[in-house]
N, C-alpha and C positions, 0 to 999 in steps of 0.2 A: 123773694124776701116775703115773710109773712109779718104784718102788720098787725097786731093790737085794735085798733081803732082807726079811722080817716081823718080824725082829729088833727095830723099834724100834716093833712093834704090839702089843697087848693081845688075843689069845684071849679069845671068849665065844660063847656059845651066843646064838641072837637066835630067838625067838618069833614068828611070821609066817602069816600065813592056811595057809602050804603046811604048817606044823609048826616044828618046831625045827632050824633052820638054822645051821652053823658059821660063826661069825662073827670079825671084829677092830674095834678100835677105834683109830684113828689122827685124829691132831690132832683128839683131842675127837667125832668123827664116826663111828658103826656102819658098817660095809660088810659083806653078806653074799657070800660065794664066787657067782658066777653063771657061769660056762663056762671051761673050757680050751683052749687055744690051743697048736699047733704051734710056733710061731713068733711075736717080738715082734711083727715087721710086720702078721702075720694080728690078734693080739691090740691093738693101734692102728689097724686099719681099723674092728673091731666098736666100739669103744669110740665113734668119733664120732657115730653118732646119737643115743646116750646122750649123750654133751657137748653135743651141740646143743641137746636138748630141757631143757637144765640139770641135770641128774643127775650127781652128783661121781661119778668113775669112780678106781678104781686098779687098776695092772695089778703084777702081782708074780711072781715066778720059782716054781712049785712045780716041783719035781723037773726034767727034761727039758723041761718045758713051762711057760707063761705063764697064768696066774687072772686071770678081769676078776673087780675085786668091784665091787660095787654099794650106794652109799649107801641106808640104810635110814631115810625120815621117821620121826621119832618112834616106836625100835624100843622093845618089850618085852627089855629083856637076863636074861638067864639068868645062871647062874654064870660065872664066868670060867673057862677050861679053862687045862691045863695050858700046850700046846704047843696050834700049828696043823696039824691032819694035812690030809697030799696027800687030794684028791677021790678 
């Protein structure tokens, strides 16, 4: 799904083998930040083997550039943060 704005996402921090990861919460689902992208097209070419493999993907506008995030199974969530900062 591509997103407009995070405006209508939930900030949180999410717990993850790697550490503690910036995260959002949208329609009830965790997503952690996973790369940024030049361009929407560039950022909708990476996202398909993610969709394919079943893995809810969202793409969203940070600054100049495009965030894939990545659905997290059953995350550890953290606190909720204020805002979501650029990567």
């Amino acid at each position: 799904m591509i997103l407009t704005s995070l405006n209508e996402t939930r900030a949180i921090e999410v717990k993850t083998s790697s550490g503690i990861e910036r995260g959002i919460v949208f329609l009830e689902k965790a997503f952690v930040a996973d790369k940024l992208y030049n361009t929407l097209d560039a950022a909708i070419v990476a996202s398909r083997k993610a969709l394919d493999s079943g893995v809810a993907i969202l793409i969203a506008p940070d600054g100049e550039q495009f965030c894939l995030w990545v659905s997290v199974k059953s995350p550890r969530i953290g606190k909720t943060v204020q805002s979501v900062k650029s990567a």
